[in-house]
N, C-alpha and C positions, 0 to 999 in steps of 0.2 A: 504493500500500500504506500500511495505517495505520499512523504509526511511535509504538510505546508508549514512553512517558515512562520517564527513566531510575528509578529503584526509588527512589532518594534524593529524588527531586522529587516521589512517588508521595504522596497523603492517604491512609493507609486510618481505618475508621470501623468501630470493634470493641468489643463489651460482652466481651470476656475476662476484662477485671478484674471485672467485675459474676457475672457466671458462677463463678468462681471464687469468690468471697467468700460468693455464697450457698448454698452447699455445706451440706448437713447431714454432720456429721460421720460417714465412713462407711470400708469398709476400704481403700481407697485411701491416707485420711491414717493407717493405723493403719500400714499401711504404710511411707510415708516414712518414718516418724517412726521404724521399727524402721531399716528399711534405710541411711539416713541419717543418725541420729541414736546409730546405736552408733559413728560417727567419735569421741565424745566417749568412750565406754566405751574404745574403745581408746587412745586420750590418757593418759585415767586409771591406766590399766592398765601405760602405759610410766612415766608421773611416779612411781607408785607405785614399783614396781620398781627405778625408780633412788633413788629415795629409800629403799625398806629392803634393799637390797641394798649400799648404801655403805659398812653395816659387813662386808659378805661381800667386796667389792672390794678393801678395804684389807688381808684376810686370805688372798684368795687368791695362793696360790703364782705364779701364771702374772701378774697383775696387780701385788698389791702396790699401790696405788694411795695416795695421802696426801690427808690433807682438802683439801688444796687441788687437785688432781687431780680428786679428787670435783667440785670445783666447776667445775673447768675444763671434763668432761665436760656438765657443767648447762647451761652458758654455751653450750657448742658445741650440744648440742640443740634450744636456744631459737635459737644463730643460723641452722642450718638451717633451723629453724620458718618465721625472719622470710623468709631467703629463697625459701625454697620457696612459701609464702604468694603472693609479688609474682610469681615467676613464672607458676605454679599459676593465681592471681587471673588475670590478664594472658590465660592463654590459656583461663580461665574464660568470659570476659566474651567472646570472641571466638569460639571454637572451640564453645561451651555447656557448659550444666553436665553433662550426662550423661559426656559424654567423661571429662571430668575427673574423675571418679567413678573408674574404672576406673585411669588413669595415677596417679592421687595413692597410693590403694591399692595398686598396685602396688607402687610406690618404696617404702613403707613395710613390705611385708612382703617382700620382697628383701631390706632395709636392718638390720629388726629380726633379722631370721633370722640376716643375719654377722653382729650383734654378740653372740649366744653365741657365735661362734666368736673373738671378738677375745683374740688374744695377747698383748700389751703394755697399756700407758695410753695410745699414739698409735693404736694402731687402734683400742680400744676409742671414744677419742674422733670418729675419724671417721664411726663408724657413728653413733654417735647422730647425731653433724649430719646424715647421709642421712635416718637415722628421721624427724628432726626436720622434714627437707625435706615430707617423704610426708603428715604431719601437719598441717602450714602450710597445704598444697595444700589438704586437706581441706577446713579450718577454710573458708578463704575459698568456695570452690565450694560447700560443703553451706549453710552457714549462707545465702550467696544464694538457694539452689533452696529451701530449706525456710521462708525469707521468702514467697518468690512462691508456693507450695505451697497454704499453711495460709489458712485465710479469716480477714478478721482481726479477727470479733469475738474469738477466740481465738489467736491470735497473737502475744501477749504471754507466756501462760501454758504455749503448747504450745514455744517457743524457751527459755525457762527452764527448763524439764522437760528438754527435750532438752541443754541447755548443763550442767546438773546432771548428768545421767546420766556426766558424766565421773566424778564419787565410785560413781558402782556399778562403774563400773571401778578405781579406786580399791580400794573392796572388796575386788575380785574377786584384784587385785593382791595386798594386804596378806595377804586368808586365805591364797592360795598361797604366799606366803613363808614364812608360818608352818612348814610343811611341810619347803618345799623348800629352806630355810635350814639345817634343823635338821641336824645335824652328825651325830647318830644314821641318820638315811637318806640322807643324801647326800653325798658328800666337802665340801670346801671348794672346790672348783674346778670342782663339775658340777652344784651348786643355782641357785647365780644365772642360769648359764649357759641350764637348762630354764625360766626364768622367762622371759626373753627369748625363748625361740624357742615359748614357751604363745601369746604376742601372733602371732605368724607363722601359726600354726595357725587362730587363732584370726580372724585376717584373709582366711585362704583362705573358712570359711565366708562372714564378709560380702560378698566378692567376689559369687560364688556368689547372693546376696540381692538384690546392687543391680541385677539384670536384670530385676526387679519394677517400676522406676522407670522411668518415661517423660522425655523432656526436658522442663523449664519451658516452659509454654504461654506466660506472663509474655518470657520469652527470644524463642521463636519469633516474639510480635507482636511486639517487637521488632527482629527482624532479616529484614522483609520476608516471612516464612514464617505470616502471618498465617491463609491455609487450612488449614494442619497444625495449626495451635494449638486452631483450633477443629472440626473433626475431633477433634481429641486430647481437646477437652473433650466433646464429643460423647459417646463412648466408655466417659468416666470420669463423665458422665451418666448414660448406661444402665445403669450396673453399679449405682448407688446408685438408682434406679428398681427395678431388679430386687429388691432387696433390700426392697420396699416404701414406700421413699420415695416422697413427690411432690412432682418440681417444677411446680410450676403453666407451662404455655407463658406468657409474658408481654413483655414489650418492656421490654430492663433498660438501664439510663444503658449511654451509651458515649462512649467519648473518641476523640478525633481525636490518628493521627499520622502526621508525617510517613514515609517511606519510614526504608529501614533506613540505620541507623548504628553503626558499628563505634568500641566506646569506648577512646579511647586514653590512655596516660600522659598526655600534654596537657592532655585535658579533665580528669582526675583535679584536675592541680593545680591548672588552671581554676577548678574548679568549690569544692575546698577551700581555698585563698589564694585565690581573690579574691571569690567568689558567695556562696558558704556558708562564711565564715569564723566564722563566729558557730558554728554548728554542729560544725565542725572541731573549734574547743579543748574546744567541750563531750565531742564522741568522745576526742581525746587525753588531754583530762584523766581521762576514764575507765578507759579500757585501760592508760594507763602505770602510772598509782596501784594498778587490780588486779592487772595483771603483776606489777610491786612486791612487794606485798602476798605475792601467792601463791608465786612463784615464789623469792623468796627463802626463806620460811620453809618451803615443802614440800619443796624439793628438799635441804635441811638440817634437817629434821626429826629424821630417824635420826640425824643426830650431834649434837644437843640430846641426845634420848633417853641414848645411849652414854655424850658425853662428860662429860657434868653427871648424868645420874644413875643411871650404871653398870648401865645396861639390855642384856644381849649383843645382839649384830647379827641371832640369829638368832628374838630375842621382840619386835624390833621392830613389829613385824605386827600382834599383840596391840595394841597401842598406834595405829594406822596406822585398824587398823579401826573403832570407835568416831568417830574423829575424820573420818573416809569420813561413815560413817553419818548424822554431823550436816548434810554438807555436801549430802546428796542429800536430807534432808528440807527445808533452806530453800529450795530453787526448788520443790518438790512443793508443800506448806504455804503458801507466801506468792506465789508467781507467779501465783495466780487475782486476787489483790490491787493486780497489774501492770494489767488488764486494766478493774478495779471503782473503785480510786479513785484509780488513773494513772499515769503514766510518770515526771512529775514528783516525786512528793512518795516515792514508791515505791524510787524509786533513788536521788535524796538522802540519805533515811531509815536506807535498808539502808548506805547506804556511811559515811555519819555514825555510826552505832552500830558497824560492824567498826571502825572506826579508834579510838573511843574505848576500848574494850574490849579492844584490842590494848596500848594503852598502859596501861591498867591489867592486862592482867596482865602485861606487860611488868617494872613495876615489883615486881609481886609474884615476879615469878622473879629479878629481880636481888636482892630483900631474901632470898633464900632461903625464901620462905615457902609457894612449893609442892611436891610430891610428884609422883612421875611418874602418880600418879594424879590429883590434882586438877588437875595440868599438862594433863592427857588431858583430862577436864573443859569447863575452860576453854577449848581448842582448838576442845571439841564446838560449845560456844554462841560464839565468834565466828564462825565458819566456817558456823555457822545461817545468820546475817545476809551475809555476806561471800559466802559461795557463788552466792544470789540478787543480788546486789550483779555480783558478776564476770559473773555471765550475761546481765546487764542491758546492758553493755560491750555485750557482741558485739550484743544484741537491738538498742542506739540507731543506732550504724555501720551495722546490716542494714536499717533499716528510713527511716533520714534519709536518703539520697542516692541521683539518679537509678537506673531500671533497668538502662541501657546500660551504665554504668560499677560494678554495686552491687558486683561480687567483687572486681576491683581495687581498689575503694576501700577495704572492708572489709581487705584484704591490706596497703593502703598502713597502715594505722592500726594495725592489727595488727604490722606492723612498725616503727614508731614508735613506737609503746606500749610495747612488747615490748625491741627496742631498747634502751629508755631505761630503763626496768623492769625486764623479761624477765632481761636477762643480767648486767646490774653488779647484780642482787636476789643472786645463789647465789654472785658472786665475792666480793661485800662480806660475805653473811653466812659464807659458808668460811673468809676469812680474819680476823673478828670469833671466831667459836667455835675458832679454831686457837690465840688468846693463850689460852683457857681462863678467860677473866675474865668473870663474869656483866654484870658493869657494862660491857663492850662490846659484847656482846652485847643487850642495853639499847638501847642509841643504835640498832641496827639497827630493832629495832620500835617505837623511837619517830621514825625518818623514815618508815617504813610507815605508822604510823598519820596521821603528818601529811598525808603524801600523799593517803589515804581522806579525812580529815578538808576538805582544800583542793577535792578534785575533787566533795566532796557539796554544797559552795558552788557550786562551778561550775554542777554539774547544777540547782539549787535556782533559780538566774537564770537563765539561759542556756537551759535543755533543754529539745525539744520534747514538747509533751501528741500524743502519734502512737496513742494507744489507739482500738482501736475502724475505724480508722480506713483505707480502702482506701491501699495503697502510693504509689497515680499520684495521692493526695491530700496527703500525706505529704511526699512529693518529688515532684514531676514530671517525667516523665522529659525528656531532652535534645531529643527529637521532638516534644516536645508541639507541639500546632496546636492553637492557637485558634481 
């Protein structure tokens, strides 16, 4: 009897990545990109909420909450984020990404749903850290699948649209507050509450949505499931054929790999300490400067507004959305720019002008010399740049390192970033706007800006030109055979 070789010693010889990239864009990707890509709308939609509901927290009876509580809740958010991320990632990379569709989602809308019901500031805080978990999951699993998804002469432009889409949840956040803030329809202890459980509701429909989505073909060759992958493409062939496309029959590059391999912690650190360390610091330096960046000033937003310029808790929103607004037009606007004259010059750019512009209006809110309008303003046009800037983060991590390991990795850096940024951003600036002094406030956005400013150096030497350019060329994956 013939004895077949184990799967890991196995070649196979597969144009999947060729097939996939030459896709004309058709309802397939229009797809992902809804089903997948509202992961960010919901993100949005939670940052939001807890940021204009901070002044509803502090007033509600059952809560009571203090600016520094506020921040504590922030903190615990982002650290559920980071770990839910690493595990999420972990069983991403292993189990696939479709799975993880469904479980990340779940946790999150279980998670968000108790916390309208939290009674105190300790439960309130635990719930966001689950939210937070459900989130993390997300981020890592989508952002891999929607890498390997999208063809890539586009790729750049459709991952910043989609990583933007967090400010239309943003939006969608700030309008509902407006509302369901307002002390005229809704008590103080059952506004914020319905805001919370809007995101629950609002997760059952995409549940519901992601049954649309196939597994990564990219994953399948991958993991020795190389006839389903292409089957799979097969399938997602005829649909765009039908539709009047033509793909010409032809005989497209194909790459050699080894049999399947399962990516583990190991290789993670393998691959970033020792292989690709050059590449590491440029992701790290990314993601921790925009975590930074973002996450201390948004999730302290509403108590700028309040407590500097006597704005109520529940007009916050008013304020929230303009400044949403800004942040979904700079990945719309300039992400086709990701794509046309590069990854390089693109993401230095973006992240060198938020930092600079942070620090000038930094200075001008500590001289008193703006208004909660010109405040709003100025928020618009950094967060132009910075919005495209932060989407760029996730875009270099998804697209620089092997396929075997991309979700974990993405997860690791995510929570390193995030870590370092993410959670001391909303403790440090809670307890900066708590003394009430503009001038400390101050030092807070000008380590922010330094940050932006350092990692746009970084990117500028160090970062790779990945535009245009198929994934398995990019990075190779782990299997690669020459």
């Amino acid at each position: 009897m013939e004895q077949r070789a184990p799967a890991s010693l196995r070649i196979i010889e597969t144009d999947v990545p060729a097939r996939l990239d030459r896709l004309p864009w058709g309802p397939f990707h229009t797809r992902v990109v809804i089903a997948l890509g509202v992961t960010w709308i919901l993100d949005g939609l939670e940052v939001t909420l807890a940021g204009a509901v901070a002044g509803a927290l502090k007033e509600s009876p059952a809560l009571r909450l203090s600016n520094e509580d506020v921040g504590l809740a922030g903190a615990a958010y982002v650290l559920g984020a980071v770990l839910g991320a690493l595990l999420f990632g972990w069983l991403a990379d292993r189990w696939g990404r479709r799975k993880l569709f469904f479980v990340t989602l779940s946790v999150y809308i279980v998670a968000t749903a108790a916390t309208a019901a939290s009674w105190d500031a300790w439960s309130f805080a635990l719930f966001r850290f689950l939210t937070g978990a459900g989130i993390g999951g997300e981020y890592s699993a989508i952002n891999s699948a929607v890498q390997e998804l999208i063809p890539a002469r586009v790729r750049g432009w459709t991952d910043l649209a989609i990583n933007g889409s967090f400010w239309a949840g943003a939006a969608i956040g700030a309008a509902g507050s407006i509302v369901l803030l307002d002390p005229a329809v809704f008590g103080a202890d059952t506004g914020w509450r319905i805001c919370f459980f809007s995101g629950a509701v609002l997760g059952l429909f995409i549940f519901a949505m992601r049954f649309w989505i196939p597994e990564s073909p990219r994953w399948l060759m991958t993991h020795g499931r190389h006839e389903e992958a292409a089957a799979l493409l097969t399938r997602i062939e005829e649909g765009i054929r039908a539709r009047g496309h033509t793909l010409p029959i032809q005989t497209l590059p194909c790459i050699r790999l080894h049999g399947q391999r399962r990516g583990r912690f190991v290789e993670v650190f393998d691959t970033l300490f020792m292989k690709q360390r050059r590449r590491a610091l440029v992701g790290l330096a990314l993601m921790a400067s925009q975590a930074f960046f973002y996450n201390a000033i948004f999730f302290t937003y509403a108590l700028v507004l309040t407590d500097f310029y006597g704005i109520p808790a529940a007009q916050v929103g008013w304020y929230i959305l303009p400044f949403a607004i800004g942040n979904v037009l700079g990945p719309l606007l300039l992400g086709r720019l990701f794509d046309t004259i590069g990854r390089k010059p693109m993401i230095a750019g973006t992240y060198a002008i938020s930092g600079i512009l942070l620090a000038l209006t930094g200075f001008l809110f500590q001289q008193g010399m703006l208004s909660e309008t010109t405040q709003t303003v100025a928020w618009m046009i950094i967060f132009f740049f910075a919005s495209a800037a932060a989407s760029s983060a996730y875009l270099t991590v998804s697209e620089t390192f092997p396929l075997e390991i991309r979700a974990l990795t993405i997860a690791v850096f995510y929570a390193i970033g995030t870590g370092l940024g993410g959670i001391s951003g909303p403790l440090v600036f809670g307890a900066l706007i708590e003394t009430g002094q503009r001038s400390q406030v101050l030092i807070g956005y000008l380590i922010g800006a330094a940050l932006m400013v350092a990692a746009a150096a970084v990117q500028a030497i160090w970062g790779t030109a990945a535009e245009r350019k198929p994934l398995e060329h990019v990075a190779r994956p782990l299997t690669w055979c020459e």
